[in-house]
N, C-alpha and C positions, 0 to 999 in steps of 0.2 A: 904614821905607820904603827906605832905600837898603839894609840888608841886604838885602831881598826884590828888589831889583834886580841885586845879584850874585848872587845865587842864579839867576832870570833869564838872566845872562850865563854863568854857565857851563853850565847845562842848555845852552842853544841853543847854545853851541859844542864842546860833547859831543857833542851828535847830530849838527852838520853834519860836525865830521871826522870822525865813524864810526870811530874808532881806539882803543884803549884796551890798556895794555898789564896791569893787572891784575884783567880781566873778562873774561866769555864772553862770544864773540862768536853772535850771532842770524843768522843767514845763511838769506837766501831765494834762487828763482829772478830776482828782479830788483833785489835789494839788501841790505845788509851795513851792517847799523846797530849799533852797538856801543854800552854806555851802563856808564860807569864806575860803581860801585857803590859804591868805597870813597871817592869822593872828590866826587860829585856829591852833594847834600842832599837831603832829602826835601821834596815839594811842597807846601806846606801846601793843606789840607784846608775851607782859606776862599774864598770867593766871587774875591779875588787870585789861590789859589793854582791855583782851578780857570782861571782865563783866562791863566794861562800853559801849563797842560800841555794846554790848547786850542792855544796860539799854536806849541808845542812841537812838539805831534803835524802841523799843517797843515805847519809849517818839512819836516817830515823826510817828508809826503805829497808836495811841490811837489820832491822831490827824484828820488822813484822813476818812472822811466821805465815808463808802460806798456805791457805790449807789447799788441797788436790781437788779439785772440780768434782762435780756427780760423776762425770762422764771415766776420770781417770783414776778413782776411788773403785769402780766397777769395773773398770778393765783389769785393778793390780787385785780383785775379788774372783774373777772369772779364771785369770789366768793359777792361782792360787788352787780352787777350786778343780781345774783340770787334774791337776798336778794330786792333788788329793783322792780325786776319783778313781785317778789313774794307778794308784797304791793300793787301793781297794780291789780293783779287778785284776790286778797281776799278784795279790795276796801279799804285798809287799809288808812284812810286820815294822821294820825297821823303818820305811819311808813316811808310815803312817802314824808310826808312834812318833816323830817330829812335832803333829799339828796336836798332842797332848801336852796342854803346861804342864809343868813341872809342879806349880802350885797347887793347883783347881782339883788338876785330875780331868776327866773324862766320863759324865756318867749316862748311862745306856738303860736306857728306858722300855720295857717290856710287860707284857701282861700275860702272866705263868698262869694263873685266875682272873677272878674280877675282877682284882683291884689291879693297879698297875706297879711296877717293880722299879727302884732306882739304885742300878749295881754302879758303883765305883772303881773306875777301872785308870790305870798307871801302865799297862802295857797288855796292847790290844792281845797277845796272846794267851794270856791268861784267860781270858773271856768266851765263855760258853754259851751261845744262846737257849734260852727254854727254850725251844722247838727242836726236841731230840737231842740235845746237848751238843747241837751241831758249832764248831767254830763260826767266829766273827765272821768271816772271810765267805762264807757261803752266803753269805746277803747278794753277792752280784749273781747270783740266778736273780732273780728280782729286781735289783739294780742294775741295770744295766745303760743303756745311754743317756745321756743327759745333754740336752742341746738348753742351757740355761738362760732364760727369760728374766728379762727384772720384769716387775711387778708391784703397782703399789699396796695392793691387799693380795693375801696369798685366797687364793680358791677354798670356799669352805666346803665341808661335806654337807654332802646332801642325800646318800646312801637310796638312789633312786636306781631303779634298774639293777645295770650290770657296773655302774658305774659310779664309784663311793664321791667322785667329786663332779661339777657341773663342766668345770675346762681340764683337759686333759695336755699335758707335758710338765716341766722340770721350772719351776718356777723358785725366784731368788727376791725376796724381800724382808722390808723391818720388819726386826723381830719384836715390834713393840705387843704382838699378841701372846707369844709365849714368856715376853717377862713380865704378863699378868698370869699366865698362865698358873693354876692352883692346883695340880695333881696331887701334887710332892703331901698337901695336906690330909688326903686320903689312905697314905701308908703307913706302913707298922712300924716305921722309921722311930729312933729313938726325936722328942724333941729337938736335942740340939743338932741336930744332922737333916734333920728337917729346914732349919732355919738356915745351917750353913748352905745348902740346897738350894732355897729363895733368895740369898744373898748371892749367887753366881747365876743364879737365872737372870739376874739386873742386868749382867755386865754382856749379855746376848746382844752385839749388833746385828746380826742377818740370818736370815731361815731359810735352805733351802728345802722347796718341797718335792719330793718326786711324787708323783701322782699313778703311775702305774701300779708302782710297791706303796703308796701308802708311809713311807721312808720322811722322817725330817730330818735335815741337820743343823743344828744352831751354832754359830761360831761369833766367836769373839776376838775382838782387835787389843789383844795386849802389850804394851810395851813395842808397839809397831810390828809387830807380828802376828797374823790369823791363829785364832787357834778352834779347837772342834772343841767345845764344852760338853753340848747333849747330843745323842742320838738319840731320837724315838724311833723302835723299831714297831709300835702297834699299830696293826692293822685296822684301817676304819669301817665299819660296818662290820665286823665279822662274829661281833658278840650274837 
């Protein structure tokens, strides 16, 4: 019995340091279990040896972090998203200033001229839009429903007819296009503010696009919480 209790003991701390310098290591997308081969024992094959390499497997289950499926990663994005929409159209300033880090900030993207504008904003009500200095909060004449589609490319412009994109509705995908995205290099911005600018464009998981208004909104997942990084409010085609 006490040999079969050191055996025990170094099984389960084998597996919890995951380290081993003369084995192969087993490497998944969510963990890197390692198990010494030359120096760990074999489990015996008795009614004992089976309730530790039960206790063994649980130890090294309780370790791997799961991630959330496509499917329930987009449900806790949609329902997020409601909830945010929903602050917008009832001019909620207080519900909305929530999905602002604390960090980052908030910055809102506009074209007053040619070039396009990146104001820094910390609480939506301070914020003015050029089109008449009208408040943030009148966007929802233009915004208004959003019945949110995933999407694996968002719809490009195509400024054909009457209609600035080729499919029409409220479309939600990677934002791997706007964190290439290169405006920010176009403005009057001091250098360093330019760079901090492309350094929070990186951290954009998702875009959504409304295509009615022409509306994106890029958010970002920090520290387990959504948050609104950019808004672009510029209209496509309208130059």
């Amino acid at each position: 019995m006490k040999t079969l209790m050191h055996y025990a003991l170094v099984l389960s701390l084998g597996l919890a340091s995951c380290q081993s310098k003369t084995s192969t290591e087993t490497v998944t997308s969510d963990a890197a279990t390692t198990l010494d081969t030359a120096t760990a024992p074999a489990v015996s094959a008795g009614p004992e040896g089976r309730v530790l390499e039960k206790d063994a497997l649980n130890a090294v289950q309780d370790e791997v972090v799961k991630k959330p499926s496509p499917e329930e990663d987009l449900s806790g994005f949609e329902k997020m998203f409601n909830q945010f929409n929903q602050s917008i159209q009832q001019g909620d300033a207080q519900a909305f200033n929530q999905y602002i880090d604390p960090t980052h900030g908030l910055y809102i993207i506009d074209t007053p001229g040619a070039m396009p504008q990146f104001t820094k904003v910390t609480d939506i009500r301070q914020y003015k839009r050029f089109y008449q200095d009208l408040p943030f909060f009148t966007i929802k004449e233009y915004f208004k429903s959003c019945d949110l589609q995933a999407i694996a490319t968002l719809p490009k412009v195509t400024c054909e007819g009457e209609d600035a994109y080729a499919q029409k509705g409220c479309f939600v995908a990677d934002a791997a296009a706007f964190r290439k995205n290169t405006a920010v290099q176009y403005t009057e911005l001091p250098a360093p503010q330019k760079k901090t600018i492309a350094q929070t464009q990186l951290l954009v998981n998702k875009t959504v696009l409304h295509t009615a208004s022409g509306f994106k909104f890029h958010f970002a997942q920090l520290n387990g919480q959504w948050r609104i990084l950019f808004i672009d409010l510029m209209i496509p085609c309208s130059a």
